[in-house]
LOLUM-994286 format. One line per field, with one value per residue: residue in one letter; chain; x, y, z of N, C-alpha, C in turn. Coordinates in Angstrom, 2 decimals. Each point is the difference from the previous one (the first is absolute). Layout:
N
residu <- (A, ...)
chaine <- (A, ...)
nc1 <- (X, ...)
nc2 <- (Y, ...)
nc3 <- (Z, ...)
cac1 <- (X, ...)
cac2 <- (Y, ...)
cac3 <- (Z, ...)
cc1 <- (X, ...)
cc2 <- (Y, ...)
cc3 <- (Z, ...)
//
This chain:
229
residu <- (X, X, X, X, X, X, X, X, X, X, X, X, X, X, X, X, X, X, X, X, X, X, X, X, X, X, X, X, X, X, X, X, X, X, X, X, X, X, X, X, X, X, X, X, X, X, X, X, X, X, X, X, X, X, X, X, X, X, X, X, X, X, X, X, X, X, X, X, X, X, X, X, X, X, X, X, X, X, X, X, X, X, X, X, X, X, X, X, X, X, X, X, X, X, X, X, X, X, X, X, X, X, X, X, X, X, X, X, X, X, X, X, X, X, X, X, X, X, X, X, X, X, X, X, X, X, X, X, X, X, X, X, X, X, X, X, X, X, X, X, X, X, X, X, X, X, X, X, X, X, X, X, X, X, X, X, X, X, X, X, X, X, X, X, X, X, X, X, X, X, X, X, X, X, X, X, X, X, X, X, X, X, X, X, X, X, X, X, X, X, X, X, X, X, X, X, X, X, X, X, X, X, X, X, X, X, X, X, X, X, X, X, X, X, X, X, X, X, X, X, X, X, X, X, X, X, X, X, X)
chaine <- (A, A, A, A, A, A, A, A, A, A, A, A, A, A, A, A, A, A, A, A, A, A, A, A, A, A, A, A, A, A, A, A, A, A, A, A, A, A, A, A, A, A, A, A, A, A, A, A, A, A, A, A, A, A, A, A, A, A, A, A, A, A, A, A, A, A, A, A, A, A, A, A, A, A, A, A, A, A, A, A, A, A, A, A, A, A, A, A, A, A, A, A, A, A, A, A, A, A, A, A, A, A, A, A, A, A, A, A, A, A, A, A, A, A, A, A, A, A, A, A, A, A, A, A, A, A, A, A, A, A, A, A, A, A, A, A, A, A, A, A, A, A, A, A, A, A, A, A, A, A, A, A, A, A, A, A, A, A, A, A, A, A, A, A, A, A, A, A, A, A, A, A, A, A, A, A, A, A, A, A, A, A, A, A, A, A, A, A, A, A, A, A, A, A, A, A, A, A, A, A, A, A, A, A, A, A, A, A, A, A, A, A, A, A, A, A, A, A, A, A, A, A, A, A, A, A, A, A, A)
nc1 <- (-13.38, -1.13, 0.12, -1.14, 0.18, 0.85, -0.76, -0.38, -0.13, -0.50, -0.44, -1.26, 1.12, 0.14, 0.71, -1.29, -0.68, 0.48, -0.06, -1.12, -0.47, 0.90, -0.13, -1.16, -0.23, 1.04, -0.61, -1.30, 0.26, 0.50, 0.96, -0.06, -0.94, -0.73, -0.65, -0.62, -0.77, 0.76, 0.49, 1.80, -0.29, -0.71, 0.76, 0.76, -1.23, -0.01, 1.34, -0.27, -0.98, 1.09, 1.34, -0.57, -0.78, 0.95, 0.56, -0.42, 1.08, 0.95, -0.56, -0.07, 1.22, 0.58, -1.17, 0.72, 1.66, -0.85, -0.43, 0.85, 0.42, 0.76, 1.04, 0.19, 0.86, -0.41, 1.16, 0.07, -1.04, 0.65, 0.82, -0.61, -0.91, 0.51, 0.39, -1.84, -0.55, 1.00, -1.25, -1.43, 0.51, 0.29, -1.11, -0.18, 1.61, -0.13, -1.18, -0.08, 0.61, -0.75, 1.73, 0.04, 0.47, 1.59, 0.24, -0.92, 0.70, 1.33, -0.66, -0.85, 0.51, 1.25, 0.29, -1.17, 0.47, 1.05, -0.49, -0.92, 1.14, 0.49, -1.49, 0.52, 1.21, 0.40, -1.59, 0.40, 0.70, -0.50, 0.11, 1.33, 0.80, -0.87, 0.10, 1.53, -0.89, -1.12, 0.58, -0.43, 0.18, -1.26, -0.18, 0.68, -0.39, -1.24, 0.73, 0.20, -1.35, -0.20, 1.18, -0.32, -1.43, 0.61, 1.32, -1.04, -0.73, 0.85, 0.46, -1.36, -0.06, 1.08, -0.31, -0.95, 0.62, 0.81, -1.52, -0.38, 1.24, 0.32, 0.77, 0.62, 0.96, 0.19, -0.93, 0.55, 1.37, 0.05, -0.94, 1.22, 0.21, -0.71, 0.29, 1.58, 0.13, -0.65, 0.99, 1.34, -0.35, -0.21, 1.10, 0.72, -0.93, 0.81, 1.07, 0.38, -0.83, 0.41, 1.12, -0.94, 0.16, 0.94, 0.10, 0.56, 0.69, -0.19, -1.42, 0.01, 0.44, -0.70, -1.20, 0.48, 0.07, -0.66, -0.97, 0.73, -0.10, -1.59, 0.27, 0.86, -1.55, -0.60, 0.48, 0.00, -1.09, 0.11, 0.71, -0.83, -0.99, 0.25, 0.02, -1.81, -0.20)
nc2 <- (8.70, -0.30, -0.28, -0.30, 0.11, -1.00, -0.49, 0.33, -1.42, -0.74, -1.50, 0.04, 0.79, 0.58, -0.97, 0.21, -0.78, -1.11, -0.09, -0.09, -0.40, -1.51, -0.11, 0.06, -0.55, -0.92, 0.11, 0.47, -1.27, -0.15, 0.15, -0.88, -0.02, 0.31, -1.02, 0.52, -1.20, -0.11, -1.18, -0.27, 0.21, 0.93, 1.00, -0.02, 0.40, 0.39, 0.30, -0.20, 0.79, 1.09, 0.56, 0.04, 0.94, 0.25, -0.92, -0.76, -0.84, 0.80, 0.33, -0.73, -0.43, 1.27, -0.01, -1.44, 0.48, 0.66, -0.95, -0.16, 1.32, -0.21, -0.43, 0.55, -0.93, 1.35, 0.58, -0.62, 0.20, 1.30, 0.22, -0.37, 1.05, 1.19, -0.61, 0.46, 1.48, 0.38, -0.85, 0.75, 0.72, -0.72, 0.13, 1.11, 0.80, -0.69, 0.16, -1.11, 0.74, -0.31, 0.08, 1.16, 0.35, 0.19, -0.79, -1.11, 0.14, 0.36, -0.41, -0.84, 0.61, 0.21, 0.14, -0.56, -0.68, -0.03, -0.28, -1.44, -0.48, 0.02, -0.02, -0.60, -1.08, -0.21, 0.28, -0.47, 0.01, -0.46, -0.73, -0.01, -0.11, -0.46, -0.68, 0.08, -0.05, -0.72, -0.43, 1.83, 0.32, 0.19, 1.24, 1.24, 0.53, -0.15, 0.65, 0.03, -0.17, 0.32, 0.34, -0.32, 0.03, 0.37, 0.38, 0.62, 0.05, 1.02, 0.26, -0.28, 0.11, 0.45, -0.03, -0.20, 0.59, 0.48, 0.16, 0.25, -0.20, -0.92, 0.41, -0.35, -1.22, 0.16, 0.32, -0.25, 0.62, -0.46, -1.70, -0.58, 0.61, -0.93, -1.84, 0.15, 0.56, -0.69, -0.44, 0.58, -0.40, -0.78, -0.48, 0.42, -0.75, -0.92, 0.52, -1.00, -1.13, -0.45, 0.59, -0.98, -0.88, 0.37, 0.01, -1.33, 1.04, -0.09, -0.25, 1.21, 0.95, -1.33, 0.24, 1.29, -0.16, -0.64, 0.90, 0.97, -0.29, 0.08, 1.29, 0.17, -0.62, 0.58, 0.70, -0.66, -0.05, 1.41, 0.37, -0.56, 1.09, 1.20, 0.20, -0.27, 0.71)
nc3 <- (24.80, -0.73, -0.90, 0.00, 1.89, -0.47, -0.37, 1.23, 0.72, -0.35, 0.58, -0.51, 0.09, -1.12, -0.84, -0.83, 0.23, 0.35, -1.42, -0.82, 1.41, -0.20, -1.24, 0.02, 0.67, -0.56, -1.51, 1.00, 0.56, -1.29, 0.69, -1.04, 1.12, -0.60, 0.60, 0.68, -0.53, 1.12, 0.18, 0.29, 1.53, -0.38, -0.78, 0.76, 0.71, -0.96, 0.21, 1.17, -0.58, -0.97, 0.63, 0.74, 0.01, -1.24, 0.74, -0.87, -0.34, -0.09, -0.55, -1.03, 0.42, 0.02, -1.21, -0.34, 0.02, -0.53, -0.94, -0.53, -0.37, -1.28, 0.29, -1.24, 0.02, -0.83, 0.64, 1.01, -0.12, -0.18, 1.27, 1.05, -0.55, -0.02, 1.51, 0.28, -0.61, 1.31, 0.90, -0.90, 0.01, 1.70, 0.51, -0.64, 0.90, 1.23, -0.74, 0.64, -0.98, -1.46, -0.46, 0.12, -1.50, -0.15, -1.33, 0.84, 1.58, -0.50, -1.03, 0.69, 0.45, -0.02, -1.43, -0.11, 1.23, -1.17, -1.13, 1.14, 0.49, -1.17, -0.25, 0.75, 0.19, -0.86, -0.09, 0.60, -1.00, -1.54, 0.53, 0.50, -1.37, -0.14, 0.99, 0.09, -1.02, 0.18, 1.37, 0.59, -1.56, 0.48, -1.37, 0.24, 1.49, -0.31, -0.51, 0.95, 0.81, -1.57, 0.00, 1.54, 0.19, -1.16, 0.40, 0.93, -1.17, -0.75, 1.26, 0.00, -1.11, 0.30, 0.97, -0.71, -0.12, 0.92, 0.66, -1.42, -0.07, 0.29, 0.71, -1.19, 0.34, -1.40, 0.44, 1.18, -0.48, -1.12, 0.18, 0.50, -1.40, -0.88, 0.85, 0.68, -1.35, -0.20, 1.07, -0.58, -1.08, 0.59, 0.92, -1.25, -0.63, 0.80, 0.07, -1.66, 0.44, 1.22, -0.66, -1.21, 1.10, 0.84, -1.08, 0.56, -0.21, 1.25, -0.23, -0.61, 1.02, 1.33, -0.57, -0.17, 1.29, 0.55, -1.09, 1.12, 1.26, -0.39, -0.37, 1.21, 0.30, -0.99, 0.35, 1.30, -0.01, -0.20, 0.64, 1.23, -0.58, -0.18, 1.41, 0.15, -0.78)
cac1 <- (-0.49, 1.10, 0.84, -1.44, -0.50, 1.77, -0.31, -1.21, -0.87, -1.20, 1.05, -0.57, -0.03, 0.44, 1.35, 0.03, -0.21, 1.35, 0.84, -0.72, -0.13, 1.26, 0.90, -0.75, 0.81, 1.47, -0.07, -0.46, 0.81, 1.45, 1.05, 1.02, -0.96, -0.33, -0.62, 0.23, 0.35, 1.47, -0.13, 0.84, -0.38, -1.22, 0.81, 0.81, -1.23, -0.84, 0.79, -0.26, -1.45, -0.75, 0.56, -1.19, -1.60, -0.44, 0.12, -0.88, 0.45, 0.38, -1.52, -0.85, 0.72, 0.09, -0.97, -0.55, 0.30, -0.64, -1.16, 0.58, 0.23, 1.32, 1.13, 0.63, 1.07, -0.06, 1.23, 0.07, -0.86, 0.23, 1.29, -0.49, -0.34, 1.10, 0.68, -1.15, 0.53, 1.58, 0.14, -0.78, 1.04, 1.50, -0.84, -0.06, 1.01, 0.51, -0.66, 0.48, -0.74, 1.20, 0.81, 0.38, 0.85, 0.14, -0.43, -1.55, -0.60, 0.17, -0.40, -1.05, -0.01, 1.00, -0.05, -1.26, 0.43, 1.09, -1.17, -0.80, 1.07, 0.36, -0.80, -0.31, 0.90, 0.36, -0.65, -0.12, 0.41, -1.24, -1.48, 0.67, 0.35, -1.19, -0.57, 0.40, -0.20, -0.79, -0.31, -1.54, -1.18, -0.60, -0.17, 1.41, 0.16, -1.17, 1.06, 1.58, -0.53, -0.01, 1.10, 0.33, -0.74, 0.47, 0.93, -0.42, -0.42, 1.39, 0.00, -0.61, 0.29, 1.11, -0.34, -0.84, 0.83, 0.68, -0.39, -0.38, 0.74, 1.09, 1.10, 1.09, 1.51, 0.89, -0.54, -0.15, 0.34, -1.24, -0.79, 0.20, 0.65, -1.34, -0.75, 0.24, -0.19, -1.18, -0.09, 0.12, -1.01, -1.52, 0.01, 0.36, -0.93, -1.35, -0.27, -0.43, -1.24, 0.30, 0.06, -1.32, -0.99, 0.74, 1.06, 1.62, 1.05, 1.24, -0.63, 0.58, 1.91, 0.57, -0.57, 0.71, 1.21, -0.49, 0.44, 1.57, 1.00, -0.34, 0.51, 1.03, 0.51, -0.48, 1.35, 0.43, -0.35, 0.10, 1.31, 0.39, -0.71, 1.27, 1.12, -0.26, -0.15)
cac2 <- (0.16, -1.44, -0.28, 0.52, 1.28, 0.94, -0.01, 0.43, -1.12, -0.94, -0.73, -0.43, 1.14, -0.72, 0.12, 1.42, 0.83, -0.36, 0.58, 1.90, 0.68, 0.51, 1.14, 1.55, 0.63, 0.46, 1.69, 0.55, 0.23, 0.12, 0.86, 1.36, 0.02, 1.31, 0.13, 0.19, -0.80, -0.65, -0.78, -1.51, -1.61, -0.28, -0.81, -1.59, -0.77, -0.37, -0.80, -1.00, -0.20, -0.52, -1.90, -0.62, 0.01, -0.06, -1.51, -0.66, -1.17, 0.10, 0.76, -1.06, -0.11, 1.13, -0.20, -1.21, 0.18, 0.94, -1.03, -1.44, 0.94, -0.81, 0.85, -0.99, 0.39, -0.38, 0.11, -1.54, -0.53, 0.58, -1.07, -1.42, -0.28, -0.54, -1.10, -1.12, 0.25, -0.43, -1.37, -0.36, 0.34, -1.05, -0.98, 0.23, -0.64, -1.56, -0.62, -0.73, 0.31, -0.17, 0.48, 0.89, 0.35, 1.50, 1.19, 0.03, 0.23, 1.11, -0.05, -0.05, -0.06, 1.03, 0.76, 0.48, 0.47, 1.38, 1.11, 0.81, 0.88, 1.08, 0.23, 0.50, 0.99, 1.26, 1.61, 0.51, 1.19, 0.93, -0.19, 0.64, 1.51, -0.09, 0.48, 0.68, 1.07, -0.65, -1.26, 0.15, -0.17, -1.46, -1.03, -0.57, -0.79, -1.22, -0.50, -0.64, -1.15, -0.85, -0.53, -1.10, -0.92, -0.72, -0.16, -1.55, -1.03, -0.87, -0.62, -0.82, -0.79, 0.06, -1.02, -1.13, -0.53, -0.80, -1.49, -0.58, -0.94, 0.04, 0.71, -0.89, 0.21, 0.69, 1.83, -0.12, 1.15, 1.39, -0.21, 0.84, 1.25, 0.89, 0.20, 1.18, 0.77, -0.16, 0.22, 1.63, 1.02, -0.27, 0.75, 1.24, 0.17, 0.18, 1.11, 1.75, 0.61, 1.22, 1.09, 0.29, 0.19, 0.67, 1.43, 0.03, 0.39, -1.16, -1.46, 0.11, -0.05, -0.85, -0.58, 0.02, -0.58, -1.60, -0.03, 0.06, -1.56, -1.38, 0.26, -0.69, -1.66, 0.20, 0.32, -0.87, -0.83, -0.01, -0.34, -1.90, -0.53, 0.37, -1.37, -1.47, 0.22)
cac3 <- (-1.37, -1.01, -1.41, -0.48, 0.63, -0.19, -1.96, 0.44, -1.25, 0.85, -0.15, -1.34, -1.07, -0.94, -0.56, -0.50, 1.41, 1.12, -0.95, 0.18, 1.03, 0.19, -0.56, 0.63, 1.37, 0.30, -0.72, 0.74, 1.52, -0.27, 0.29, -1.83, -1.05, 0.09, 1.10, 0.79, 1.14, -0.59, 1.37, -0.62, 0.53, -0.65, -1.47, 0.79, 0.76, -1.04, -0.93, 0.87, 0.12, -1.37, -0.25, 0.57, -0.79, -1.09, -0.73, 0.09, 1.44, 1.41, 0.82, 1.00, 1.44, 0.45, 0.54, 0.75, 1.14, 0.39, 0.93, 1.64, 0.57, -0.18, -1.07, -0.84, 0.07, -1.33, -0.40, 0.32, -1.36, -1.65, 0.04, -0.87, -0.95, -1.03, -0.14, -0.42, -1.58, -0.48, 0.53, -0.61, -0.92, 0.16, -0.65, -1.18, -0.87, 0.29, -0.35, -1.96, -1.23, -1.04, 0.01, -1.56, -0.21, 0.72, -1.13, 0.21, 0.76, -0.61, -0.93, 0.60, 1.31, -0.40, -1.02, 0.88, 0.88, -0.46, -0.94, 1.07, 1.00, -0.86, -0.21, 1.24, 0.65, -0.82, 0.12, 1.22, -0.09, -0.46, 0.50, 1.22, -0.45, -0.76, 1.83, 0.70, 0.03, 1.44, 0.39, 0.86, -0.79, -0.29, -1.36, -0.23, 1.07, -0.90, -1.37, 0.85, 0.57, -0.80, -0.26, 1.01, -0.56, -1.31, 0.57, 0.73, -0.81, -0.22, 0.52, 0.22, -1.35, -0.20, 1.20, -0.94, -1.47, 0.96, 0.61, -1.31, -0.65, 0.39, -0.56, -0.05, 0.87, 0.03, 0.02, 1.40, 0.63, -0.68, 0.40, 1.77, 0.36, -0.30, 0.88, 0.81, -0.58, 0.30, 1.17, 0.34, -0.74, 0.39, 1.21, -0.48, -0.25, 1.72, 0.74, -0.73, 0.13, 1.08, -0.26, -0.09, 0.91, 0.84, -0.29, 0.91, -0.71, 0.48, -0.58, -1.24, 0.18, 0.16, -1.04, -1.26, 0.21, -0.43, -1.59, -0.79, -0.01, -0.62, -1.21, -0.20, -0.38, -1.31, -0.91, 0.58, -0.61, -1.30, -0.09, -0.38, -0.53, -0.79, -0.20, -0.20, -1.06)
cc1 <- (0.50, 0.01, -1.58, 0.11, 1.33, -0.79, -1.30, -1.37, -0.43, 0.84, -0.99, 0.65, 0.67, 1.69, 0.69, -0.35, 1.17, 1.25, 0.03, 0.45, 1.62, 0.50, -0.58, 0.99, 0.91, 0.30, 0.13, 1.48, 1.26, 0.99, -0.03, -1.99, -0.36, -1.41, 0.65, 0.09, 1.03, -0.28, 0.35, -0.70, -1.37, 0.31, 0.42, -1.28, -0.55, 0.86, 0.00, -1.21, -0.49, 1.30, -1.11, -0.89, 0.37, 0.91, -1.43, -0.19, 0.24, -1.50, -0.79, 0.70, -0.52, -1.92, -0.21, 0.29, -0.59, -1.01, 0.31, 0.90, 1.55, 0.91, 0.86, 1.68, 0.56, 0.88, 0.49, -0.53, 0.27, 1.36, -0.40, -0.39, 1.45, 0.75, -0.29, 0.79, 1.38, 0.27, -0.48, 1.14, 0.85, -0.54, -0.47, 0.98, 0.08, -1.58, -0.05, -1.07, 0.97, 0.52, 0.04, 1.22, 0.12, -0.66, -1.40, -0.07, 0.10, -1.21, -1.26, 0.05, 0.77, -0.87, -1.34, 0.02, 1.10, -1.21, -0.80, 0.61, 0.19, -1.00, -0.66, 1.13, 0.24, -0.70, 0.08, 0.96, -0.74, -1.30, -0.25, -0.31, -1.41, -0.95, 0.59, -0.71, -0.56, -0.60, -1.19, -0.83, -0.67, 0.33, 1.93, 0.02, -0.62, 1.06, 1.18, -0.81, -0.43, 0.96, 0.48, -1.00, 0.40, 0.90, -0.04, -0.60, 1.18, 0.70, -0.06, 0.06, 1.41, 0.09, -0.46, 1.15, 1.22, 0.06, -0.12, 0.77, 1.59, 1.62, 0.99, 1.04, 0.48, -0.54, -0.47, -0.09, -1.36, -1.07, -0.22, -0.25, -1.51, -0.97, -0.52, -0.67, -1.82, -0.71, -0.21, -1.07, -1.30, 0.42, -0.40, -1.62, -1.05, 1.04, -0.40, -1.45, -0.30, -0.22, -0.69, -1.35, 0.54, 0.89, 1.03, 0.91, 1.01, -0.23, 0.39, 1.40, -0.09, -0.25, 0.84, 1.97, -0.38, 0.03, 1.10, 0.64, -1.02, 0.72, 1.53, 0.38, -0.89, 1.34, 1.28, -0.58, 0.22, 1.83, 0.15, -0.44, 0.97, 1.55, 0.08, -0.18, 1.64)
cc2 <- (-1.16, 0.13, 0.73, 1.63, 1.11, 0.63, 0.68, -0.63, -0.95, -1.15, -0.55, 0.55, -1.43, 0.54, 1.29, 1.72, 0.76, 0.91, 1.60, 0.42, 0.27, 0.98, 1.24, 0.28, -0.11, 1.09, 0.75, 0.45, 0.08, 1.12, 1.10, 0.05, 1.80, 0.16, 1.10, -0.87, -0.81, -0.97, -1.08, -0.87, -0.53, -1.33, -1.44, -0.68, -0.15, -1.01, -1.55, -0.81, -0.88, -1.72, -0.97, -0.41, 0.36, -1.37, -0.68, -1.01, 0.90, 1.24, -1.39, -0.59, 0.96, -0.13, -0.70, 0.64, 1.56, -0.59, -0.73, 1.41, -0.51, 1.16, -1.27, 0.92, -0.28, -0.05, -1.33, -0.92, 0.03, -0.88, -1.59, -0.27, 0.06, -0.75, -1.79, 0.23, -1.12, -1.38, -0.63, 0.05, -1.15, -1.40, -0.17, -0.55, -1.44, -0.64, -0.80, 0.30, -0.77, 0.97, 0.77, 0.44, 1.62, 1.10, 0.11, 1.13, 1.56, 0.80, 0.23, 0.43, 1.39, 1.22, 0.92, 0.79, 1.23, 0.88, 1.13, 1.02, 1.12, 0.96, 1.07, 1.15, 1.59, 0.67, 0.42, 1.62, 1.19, 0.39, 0.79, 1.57, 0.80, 0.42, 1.17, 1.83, 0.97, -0.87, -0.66, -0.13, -1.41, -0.91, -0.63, -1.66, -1.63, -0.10, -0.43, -1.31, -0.72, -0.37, -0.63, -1.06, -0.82, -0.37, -2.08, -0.66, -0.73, -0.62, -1.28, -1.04, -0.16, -1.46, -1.27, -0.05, -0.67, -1.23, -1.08, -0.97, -0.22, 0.29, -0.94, 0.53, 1.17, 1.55, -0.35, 1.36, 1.08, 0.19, 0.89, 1.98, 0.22, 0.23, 1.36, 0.98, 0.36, 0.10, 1.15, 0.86, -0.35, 1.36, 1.82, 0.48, 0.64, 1.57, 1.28, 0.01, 0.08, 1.36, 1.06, 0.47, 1.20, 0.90, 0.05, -0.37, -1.73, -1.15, 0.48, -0.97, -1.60, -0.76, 0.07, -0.60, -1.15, -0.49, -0.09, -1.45, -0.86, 0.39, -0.74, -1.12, -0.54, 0.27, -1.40, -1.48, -0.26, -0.07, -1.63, -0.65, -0.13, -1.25, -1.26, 0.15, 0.19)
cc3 <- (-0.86, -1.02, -0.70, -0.17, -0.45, -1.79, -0.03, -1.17, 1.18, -0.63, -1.37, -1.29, -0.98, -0.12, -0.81, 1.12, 0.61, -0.53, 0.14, 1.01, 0.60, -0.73, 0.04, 1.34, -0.15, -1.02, 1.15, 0.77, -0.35, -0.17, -1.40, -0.50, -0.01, 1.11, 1.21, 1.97, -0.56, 1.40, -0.28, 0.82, -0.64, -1.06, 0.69, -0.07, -1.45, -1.04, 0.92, 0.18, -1.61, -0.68, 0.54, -0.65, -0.96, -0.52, 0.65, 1.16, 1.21, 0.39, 0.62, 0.62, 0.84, 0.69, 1.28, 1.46, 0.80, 0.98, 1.35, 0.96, 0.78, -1.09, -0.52, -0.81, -1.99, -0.90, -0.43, -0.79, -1.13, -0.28, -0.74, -1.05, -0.82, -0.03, -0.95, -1.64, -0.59, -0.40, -1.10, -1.76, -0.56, -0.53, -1.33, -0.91, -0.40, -0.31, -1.71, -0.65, -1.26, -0.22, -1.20, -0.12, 0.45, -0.89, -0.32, 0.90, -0.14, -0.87, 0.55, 1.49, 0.37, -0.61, 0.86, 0.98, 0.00, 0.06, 1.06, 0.98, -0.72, 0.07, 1.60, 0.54, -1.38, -0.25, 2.16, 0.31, -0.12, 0.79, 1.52, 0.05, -0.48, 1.32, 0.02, -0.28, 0.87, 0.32, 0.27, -1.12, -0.18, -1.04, -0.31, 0.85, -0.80, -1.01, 0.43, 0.43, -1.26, -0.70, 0.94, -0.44, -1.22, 1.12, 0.73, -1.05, -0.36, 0.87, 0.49, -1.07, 0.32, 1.25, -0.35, -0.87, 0.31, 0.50, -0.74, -0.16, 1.72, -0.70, -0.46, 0.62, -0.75, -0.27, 1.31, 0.56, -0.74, 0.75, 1.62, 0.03, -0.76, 1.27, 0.94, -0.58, -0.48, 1.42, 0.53, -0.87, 1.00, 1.26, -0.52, -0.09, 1.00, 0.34, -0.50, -0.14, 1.23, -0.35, -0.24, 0.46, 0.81, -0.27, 0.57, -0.97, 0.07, -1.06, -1.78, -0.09, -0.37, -1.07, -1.44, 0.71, -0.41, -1.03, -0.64, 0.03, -0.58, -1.58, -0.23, 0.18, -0.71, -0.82, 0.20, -1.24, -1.97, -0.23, -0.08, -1.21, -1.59, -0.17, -0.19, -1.55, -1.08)
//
């Protein structure tokens, strides 16, 4: 059975498709649901099927190699790529740009970037608590997935804003602990909408662990920031 036949879909279906149909079945097949079919390996084969087909790139890998009737090793991939991310970063640093002052980069660059993090990490409480009523309700469920959606916009601005300007020598260390920290909100992002899709308790947990430490070097950052001041 492959990754299609696991989502029970034809390999034309669309992205939205792909979506629906996973989270229909793992609702369906999940252990705390009020279904009466309960069936974890099901859940494994679909949480295996939809990392797949519902990223864009790795389905058309995944396609190609359906075709040539090949297996592709994606883990591995995902590795590189982030290593590609880290490299692309280092380069970033050590590319000459003119030089700004610390209290520019702060100002323009900093301050923004405070604002968006803020903006993300501190309703995740609420918003938690706000599911937790029930998880299984669709509309609660669409109001947790639109507070991830804003979530990645910021994000994403928060990334562009970064890249924007290079860091002077002396907010080195700031510069290093937003990085991470942006880092970790992107990762946080992907499991709590996991979660989403799948109802695995685990992908809440790791997701709001993740948050926690991009929170504390958010907090990390505003202390240097303090002493350079």
């Amino acid at each position: 059975m492959n990754h299609y036949q696991t989502l029970q879909l034809n390999s034309k279906a669309t992205q939205q498709e792909i979506k629906l149909a996973y989270r229909r079945l793992a609702k369906q097949f999940h252990p705390d649901s009020q279904s009466e079919i309960q069936d974890c390996d099901r859940i494994i084969a679909l949480n295996a099927a939809y990392e797949i087909l519902g990223d864009r790139r790795s389905r058309r890998l995944y396609d190609q190699q359906q075709q040539l009737g090949q297996t592709s090793d994606f883990l591995a991939e995902r590795q590189a790529r982030n290593t590609a991310a880290q490299q692309q970063y280092r380069r970033h640093k050590t590319t000459s740009r003119p030089e700004i002052s610390y209290q520019q980069w702060l100002r323009e660059v900093y301050l923004p970037i405070d604002c968006l993090v803020a903006k993300i990490l501190h309703p995740l409480k609420i918003e938690i608590e706000k599911l937790a009523a029930d998880p299984f309700d669709d509309l609660l469920m669409e109001d947790f997935e639109t507070y991830l959606d804003t979530c990645n916009d910021y994000w994403e601005q928060a990334q562009q804003k970064l890249a924007s300007q290079p860091n002077p020598p002396q907010v080195a260390g700031v510069a290093a602990n937003i990085y991470y920290c942006i880092n970790h909100i992107g990762d946080g992002i992907k499991e709590l909408k996991w979660f989403t899709m799948n109802y695995n308790d685990q992908y809440l947990h790791t997701g709001q662990e993740i948050f926690r430490i991009a929170g504390k070097l958010h907090c990390q950052a505003q202390e240097k920031i303090e002493f350079l001041l």
